[in-house]
C-alpha positions in Angstrom: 0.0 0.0 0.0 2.9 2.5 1.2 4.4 2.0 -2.5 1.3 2.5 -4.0 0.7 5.6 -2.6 4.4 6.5 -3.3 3.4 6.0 -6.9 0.3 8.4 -6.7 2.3 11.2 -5.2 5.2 11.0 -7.9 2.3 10.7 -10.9 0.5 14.0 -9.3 3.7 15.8 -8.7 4.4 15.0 -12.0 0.6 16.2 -13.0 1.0 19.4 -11.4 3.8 20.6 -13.6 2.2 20.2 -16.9 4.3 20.9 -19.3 7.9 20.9 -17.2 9.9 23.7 -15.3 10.9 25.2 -17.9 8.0 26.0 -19.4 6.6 27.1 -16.6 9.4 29.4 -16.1 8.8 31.0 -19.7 5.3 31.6 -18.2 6.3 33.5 -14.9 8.5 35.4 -17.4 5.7 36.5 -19.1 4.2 37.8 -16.1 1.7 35.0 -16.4 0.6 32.6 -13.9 0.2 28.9 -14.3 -3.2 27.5 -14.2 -2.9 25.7 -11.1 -1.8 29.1 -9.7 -4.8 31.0 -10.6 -7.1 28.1 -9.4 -5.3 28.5 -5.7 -5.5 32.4 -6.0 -9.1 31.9 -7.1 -10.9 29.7 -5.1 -11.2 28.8 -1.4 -8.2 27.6 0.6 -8.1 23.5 -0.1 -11.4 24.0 -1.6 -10.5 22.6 -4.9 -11.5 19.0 -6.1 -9.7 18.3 -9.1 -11.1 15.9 -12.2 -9.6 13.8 -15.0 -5.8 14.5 -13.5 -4.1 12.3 -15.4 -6.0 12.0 -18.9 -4.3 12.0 -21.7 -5.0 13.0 -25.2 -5.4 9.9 -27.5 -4.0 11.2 -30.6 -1.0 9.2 -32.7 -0.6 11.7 -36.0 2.4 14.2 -36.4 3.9 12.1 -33.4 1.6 13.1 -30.9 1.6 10.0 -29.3 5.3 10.5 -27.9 4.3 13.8 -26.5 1.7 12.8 -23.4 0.8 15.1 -20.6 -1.2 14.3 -17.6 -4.4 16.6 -17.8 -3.8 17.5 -21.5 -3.7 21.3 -20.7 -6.5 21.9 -18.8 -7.3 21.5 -15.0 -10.8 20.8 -14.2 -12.8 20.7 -11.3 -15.4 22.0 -8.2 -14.5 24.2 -6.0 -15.8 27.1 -3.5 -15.5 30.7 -3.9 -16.7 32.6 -0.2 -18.2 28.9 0.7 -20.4 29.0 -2.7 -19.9 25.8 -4.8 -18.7 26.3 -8.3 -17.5 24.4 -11.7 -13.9 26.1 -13.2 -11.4 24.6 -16.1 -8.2 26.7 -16.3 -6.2 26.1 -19.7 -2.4 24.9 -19.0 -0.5 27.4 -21.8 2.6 25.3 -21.1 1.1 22.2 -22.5 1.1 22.8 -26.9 -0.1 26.3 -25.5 -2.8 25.5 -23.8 -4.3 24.4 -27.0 -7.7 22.2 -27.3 -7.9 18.9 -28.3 -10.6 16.2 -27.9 -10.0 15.1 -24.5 -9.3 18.2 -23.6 -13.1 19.5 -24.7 -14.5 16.1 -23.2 -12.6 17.6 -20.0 -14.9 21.0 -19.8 -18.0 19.3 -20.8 -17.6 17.2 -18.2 -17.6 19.7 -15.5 -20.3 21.4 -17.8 -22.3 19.0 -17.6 -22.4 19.0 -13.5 -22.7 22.6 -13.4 -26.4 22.1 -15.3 -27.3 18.9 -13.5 -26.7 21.0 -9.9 -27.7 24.7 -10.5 -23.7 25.5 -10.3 -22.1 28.3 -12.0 -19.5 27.8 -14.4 -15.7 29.7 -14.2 -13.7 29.4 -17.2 -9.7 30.5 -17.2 -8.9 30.9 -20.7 -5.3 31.1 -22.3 -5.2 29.2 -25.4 -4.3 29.3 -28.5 -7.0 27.7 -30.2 -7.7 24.2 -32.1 -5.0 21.7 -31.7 -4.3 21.8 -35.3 -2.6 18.0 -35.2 -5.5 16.7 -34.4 -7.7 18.4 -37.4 -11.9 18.1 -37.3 -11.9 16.4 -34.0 -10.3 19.1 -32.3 -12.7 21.6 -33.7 -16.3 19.0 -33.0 -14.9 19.6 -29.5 -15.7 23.1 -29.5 -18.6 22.6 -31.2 -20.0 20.1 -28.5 -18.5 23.1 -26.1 -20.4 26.0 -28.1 -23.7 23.9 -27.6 -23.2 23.1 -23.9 -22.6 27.1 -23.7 -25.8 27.5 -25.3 -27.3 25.3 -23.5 -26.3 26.8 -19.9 -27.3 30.3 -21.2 -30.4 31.4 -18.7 -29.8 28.2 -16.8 -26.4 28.7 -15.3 -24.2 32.0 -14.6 -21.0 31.6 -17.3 -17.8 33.5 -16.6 -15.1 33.2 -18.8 -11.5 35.6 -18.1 -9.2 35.5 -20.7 -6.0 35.2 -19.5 -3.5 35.4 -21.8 -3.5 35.9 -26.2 -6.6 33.3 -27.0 -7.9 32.8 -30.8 -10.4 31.4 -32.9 -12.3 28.9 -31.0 -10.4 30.2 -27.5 -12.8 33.2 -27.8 -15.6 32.1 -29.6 -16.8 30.1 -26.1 -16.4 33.1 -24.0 -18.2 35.6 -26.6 -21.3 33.4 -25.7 -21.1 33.4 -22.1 -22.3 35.9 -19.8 -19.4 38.1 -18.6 -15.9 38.4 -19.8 -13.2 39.8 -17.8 -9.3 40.7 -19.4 -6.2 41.3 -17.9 -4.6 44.5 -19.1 -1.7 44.3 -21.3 -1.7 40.7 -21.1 -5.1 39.3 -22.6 -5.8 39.3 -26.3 -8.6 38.0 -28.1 -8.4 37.3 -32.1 -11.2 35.9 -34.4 -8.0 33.7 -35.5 -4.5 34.5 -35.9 -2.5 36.6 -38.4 -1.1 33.4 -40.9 -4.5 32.1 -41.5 -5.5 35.8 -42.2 -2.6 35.6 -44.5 -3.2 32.3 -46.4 -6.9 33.3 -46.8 -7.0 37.0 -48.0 -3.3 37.4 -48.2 -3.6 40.5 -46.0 -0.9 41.0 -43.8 -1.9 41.9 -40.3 
């Protein structure tokens, strides 16, 4: 039992630093903090439950399959905010930049999904950079099953999304639909998508 516990404290340790020191160093550089850091600075003290720790995204193409992270960029869970109980996902930018792929989206509906079944509000932390482009369509039905759920919630449940860092595309569509947004000054951007596709589809430079 002792080693197996062992073994669950090395895998979470491991959990908690998404995508390694050093990217989380580049992070802190940028004046950013790291999802787990805005959960603790958000919520009640040891308030936090966390969900789907140590999923993984199940992708093989563009050899995605030798680059696994526990949590696949987003931390998900319940939590309390001045003892009310709440839903929250906060996107890992140091994990292909905080990027959404289709475990990642199954990740928020999840918690979506209890938010609506128990009257919860639901607290998103956005700093993404979109579609995970590797994994093509079923990256983007991800959103799409994230766009309805927001739909879905609207009138039912509050919606909070703050961006958090440079988002695009999808990354904003989902907070454009909820009910507030909140920014941090000279830190979050939010782009319809990003200046190459603008490029390769108007050739406009931008």
């Amino acid at each position: 039992m002792d080693r197996k516990n062992e073994e669950l404290k090395k895998k979470k340790a491991k959990a908690k630093l998404g995508g390694g020191k050093e990217r989380i160093k580049k992070q802190h550089d940028r004046g950013k903090l790291t999802a787990r850091e805005r959960i603790e600075l958000l919520v009640d003290e040891g308030s936090f439950d966390e969900i789907d720790m140590f999923v993984k995204h199940r992708a093989r193409a563009f050899g995605l399959n030798k680059q696994q992270f526990p949590g696949d960029g987003v931390v998900t869970g319940l939590a309390q905010i001045d003892g009310k109980p709440v839903v929250l996902y906060s996107q890992d930018f140091t994990v292909f930049g905080g990027s959404l792929s289709e475990t990642h989206a199954e990740k928020i509906l999840k918690i979506m999904d209890i938010a609506l079944k128990n009257g919860m509000p639901i607290i998103g932390l956005n700093d993404s950079g979109g579609a995970r482009i590797q994994e093509g369509v079923v990256s983007l039905g991800g959103y799409a099953d994230i766009f309805l759920q927001n739909t879905l919630a609207s009138g039912v449940v509050p919606q909070i999304s703050a961006i958090m860092g440079p988002c695009a595309g999808g990354a904003v569509y989902s907070p454009a639909i909820t009910d507030f947004i909140f920014m941090v000054k000279n830190t979050s951007h939010m782009f319809v998508t990003g200046p190459n596709v603008v490029k390769t589809v108007t050739q406009e430079k931008v």
